[in-house]
N, C-alpha and C positions, 0 to 999 in steps of 0.2 A: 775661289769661284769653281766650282763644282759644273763640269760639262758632261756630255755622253756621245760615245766613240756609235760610229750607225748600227755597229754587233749588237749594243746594250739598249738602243730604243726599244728591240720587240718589248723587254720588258717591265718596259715603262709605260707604252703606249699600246699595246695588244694589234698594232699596225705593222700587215707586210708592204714592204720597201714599196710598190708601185699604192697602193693605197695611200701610205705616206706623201711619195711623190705626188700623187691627184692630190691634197688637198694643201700641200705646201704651193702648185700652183692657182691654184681657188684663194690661197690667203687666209686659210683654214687650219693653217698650221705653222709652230717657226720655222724658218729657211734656215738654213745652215748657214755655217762659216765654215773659213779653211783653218785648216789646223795650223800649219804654213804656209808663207809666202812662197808662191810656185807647186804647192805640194798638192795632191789630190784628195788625201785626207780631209773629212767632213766633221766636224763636232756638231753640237746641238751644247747650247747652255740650260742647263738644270733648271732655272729660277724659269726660261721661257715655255721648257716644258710643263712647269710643274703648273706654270697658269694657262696653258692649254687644258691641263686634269681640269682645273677646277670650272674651267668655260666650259667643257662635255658636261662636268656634273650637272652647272646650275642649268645647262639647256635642258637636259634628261628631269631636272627637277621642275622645269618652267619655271626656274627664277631669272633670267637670265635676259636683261633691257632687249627688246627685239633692235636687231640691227647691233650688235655687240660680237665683238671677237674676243680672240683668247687675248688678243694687247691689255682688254680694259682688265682683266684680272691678274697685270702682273704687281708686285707687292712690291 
């Protein structure tokens, strides 16, 4: 399973860190996990970001069920 450390989000997600941040609290984005138990380290899973891409797209496209998050597009 394929994660990404918060260095390698910019370019994934074209998102600086507090924009991130606003929309992980909105629910607009995956939340993090910890890397380890007690550690500060933050991952993000691959497979949650990669259906957040495809939720920007289909909204950008207006394909996208109104009231739909990046959840319903993961694979």
């Amino acid at each position: 399973m394929r994660v990404f450390r918060e260095r390698e989000l910019p370019e994934q997600d074209g998102l600086q860190r507090t924009a991130r941040k606003e929309q992980i609290e909105a629910g607009k984005y995956p939340p993090p996990a910890k890397a380890n138990e007690g550690g500060r380290a933050k991952i993000w899973f691959a497979d949650e970001v990669h259906a957040w891409q495809r939720w920007r797209r289909a909204c950008r496209d207006g394909t996208a069920p109104e009231g739909s998050t990046w959840r319903d597009y993961l694979a």
